[in-house]
ROSE-4610 file (N, C-alpha, C; in Angstrom, 1 decimal, always signed):
// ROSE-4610
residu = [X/X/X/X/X/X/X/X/X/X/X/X/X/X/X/X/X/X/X/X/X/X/X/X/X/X/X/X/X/X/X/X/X/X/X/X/X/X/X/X/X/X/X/X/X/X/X/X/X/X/X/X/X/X/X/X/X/X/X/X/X/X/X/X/X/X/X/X/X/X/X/X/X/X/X/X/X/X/X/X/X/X/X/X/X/X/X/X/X/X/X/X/X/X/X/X/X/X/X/X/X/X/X/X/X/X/X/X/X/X/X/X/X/X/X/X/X/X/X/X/X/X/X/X/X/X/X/X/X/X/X/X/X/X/X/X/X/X/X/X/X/X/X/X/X/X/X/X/X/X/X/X/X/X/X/X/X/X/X/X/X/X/X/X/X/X/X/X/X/X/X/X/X/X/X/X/X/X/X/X/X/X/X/X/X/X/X/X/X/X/X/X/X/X/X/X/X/X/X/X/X/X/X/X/X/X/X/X/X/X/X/X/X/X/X/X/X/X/X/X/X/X/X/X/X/X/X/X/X/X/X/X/X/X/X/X/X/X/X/X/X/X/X/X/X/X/X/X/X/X/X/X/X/X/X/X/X/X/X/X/X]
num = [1/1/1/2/2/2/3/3/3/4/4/4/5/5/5/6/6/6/7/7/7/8/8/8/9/9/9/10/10/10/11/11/11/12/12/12/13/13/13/14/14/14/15/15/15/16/16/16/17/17/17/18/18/18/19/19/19/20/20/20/21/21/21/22/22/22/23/23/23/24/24/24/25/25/25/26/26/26/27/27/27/28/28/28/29/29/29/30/30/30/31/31/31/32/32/32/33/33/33/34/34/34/35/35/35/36/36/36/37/37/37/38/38/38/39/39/39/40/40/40/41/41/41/42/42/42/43/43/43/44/44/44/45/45/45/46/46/46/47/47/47/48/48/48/49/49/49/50/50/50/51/51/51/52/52/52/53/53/53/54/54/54/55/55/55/56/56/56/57/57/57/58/58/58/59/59/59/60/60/60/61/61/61/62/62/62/63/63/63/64/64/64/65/65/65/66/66/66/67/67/67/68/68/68/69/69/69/70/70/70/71/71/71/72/72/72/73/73/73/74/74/74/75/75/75/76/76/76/77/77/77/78/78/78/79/79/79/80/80/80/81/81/81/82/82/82/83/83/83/84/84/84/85/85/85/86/86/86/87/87/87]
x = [+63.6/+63.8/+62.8/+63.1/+62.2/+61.9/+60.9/+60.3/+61.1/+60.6/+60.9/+59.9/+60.0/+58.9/+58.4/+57.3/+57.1/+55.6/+56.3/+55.8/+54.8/+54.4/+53.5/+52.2/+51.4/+49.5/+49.2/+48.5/+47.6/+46.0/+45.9/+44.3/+43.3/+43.0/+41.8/+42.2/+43.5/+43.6/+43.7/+43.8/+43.7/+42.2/+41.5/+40.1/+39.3/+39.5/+38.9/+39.5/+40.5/+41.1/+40.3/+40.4/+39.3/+38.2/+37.2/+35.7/+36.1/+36.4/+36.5/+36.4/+37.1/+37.8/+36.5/+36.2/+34.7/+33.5/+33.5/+32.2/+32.0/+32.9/+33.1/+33.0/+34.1/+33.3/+32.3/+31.3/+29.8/+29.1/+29.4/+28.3/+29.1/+30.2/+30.6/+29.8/+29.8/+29.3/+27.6/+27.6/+25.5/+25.1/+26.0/+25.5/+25.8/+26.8/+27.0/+26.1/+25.5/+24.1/+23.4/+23.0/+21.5/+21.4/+22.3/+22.7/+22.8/+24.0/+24.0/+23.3/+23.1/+23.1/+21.9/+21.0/+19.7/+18.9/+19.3/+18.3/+18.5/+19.7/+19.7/+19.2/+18.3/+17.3/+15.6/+15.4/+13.8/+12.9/+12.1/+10.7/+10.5/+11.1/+10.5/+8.6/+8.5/+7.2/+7.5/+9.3/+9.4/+9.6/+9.1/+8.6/+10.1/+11.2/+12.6/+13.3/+12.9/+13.7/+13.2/+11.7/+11.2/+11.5/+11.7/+12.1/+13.5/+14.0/+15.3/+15.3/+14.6/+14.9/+14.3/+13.0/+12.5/+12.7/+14.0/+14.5/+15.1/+14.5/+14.7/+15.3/+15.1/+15.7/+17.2/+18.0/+19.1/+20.1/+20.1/+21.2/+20.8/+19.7/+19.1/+19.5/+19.6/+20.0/+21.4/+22.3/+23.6/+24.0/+24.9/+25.3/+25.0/+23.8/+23.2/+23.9/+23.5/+23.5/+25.1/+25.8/+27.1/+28.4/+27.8/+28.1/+28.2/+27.0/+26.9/+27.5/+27.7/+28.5/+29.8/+30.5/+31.7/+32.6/+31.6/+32.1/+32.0/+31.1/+31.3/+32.1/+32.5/+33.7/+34.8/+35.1/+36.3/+36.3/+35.5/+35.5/+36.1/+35.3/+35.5/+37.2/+37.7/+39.2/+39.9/+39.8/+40.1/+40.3/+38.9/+39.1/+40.1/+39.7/+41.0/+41.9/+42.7/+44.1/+44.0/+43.3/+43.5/+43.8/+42.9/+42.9/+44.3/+45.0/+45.8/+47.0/+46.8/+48.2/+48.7/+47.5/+47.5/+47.3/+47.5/+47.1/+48.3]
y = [-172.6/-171.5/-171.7/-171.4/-172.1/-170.6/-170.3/-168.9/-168.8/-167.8/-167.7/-168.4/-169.2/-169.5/-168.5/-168.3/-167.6/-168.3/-167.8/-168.4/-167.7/-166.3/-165.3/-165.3/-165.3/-165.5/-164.3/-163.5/-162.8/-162.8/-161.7/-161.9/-162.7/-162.0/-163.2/-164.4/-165.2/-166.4/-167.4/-166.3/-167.0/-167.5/-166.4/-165.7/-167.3/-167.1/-168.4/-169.6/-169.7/-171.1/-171.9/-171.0/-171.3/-171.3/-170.3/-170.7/-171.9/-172.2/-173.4/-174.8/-174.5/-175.8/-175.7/-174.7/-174.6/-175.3/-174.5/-175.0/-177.1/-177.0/-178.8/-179.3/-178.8/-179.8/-179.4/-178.5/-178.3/-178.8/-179.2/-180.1/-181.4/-182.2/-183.5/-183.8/-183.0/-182.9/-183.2/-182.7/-182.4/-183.4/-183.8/-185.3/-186.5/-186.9/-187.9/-187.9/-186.6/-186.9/-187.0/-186.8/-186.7/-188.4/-189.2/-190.5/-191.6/-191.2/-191.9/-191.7/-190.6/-189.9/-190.0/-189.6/-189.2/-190.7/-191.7/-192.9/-193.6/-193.3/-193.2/-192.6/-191.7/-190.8/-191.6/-191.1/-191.7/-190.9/-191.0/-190.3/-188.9/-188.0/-186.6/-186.1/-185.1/-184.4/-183.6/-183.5/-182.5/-183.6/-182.9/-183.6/-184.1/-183.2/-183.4/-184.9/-184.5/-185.6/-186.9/-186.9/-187.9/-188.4/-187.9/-188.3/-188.9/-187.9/-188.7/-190.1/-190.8/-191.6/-192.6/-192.0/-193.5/-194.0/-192.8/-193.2/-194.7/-194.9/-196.6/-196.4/-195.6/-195.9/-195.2/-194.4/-193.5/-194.8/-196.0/-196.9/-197.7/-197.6/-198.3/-197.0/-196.1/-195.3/-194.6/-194.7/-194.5/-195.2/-196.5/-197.2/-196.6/-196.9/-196.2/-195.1/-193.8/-192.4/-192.4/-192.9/-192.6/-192.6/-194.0/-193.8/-193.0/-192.0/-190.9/-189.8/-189.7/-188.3/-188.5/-190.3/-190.2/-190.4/-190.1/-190.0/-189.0/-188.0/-186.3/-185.8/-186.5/-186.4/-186.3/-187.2/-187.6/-187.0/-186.5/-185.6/-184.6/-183.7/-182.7/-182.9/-183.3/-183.3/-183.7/-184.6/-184.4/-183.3/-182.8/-181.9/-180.3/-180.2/-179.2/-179.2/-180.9/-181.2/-180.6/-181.0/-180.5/-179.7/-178.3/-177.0/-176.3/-177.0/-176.5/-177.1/-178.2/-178.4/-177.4/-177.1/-176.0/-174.9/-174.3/-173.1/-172.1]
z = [-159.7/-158.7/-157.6/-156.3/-155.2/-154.5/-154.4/-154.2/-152.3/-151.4/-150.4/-149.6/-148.6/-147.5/-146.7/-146.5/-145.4/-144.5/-143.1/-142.3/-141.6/-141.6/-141.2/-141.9/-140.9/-141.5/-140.8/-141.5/-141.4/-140.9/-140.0/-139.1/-139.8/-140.9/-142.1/-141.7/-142.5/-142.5/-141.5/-140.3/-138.8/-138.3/-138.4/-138.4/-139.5/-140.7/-141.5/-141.2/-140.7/-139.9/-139.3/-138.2/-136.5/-137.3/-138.0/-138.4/-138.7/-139.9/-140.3/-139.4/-138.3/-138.1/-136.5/-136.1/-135.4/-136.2/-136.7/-137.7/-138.1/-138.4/-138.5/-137.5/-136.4/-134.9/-134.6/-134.2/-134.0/-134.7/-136.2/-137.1/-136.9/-136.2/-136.1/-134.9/-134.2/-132.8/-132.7/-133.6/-133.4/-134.2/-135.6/-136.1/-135.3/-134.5/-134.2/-132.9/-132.0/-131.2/-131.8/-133.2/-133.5/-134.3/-134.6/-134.8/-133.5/-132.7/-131.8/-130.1/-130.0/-128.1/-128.2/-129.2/-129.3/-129.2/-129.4/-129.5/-127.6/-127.2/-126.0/-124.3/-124.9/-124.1/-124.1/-123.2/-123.6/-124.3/-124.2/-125.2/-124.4/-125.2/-125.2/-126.1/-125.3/-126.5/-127.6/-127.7/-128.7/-129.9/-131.0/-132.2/-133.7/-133.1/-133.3/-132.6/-131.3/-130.4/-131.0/-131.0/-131.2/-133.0/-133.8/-135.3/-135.3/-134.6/-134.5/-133.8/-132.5/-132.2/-132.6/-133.6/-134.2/-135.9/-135.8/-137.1/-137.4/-138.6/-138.7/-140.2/-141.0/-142.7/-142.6/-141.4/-141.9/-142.2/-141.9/-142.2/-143.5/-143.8/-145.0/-146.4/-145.8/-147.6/-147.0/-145.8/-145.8/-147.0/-147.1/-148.1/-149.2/-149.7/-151.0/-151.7/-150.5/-151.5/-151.3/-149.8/-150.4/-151.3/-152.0/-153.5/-154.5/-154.7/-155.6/-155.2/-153.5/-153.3/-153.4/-153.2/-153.6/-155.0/-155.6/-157.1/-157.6/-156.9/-157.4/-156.3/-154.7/-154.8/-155.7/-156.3/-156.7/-157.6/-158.1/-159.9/-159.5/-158.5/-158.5/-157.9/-157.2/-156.7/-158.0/-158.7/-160.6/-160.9/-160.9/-162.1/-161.3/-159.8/-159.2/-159.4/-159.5/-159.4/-161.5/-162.0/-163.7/-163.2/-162.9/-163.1/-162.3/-161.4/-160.8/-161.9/-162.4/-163.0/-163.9/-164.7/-166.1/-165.3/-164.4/-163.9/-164.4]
């Protein structure tokens, strides 16, 4: 038996939508200057600007640690899809 579709969202789920999907571009936004934009400026006195641009280890432990987050990725999407199967 196939329930009814419905196609109407409510203020909340509009409301958490847009946060959501704000929220991710302003942190896509401010990592990929604080990776890429930022080494292309010259030498500021602020003590941020300057960490960021003489960062030399973020590609030396990218590879690395992304291994361990993508395996507790993957668990956790396991073990949801479990918990939704038996739900």
């Amino acid at each position: 038996m196939k329930l009814p579709r419905t196609t109407t969202t409510t203020t909340g789920e509009s409301f958490w939508g847009y946060f959501f999907v704000i929220i991710g571009s302003v942190s896509f936004f401010g990592f990929v200057f604080a990776v890429i934009a930022s080494t292309l400026f010259p030498l500021s006195q602020n003590p941020l600007n300057q960490g960021l641009k003489n960062d030399r280890y973020y590609y030396c432990f990218l590879v690395p640690l992304t291994i361990p987050v993508i395996t507790v990725a993957v668990y956790f999407h396991w073990l949801s899809m479990k918990l939704f199967k038996h739900a």
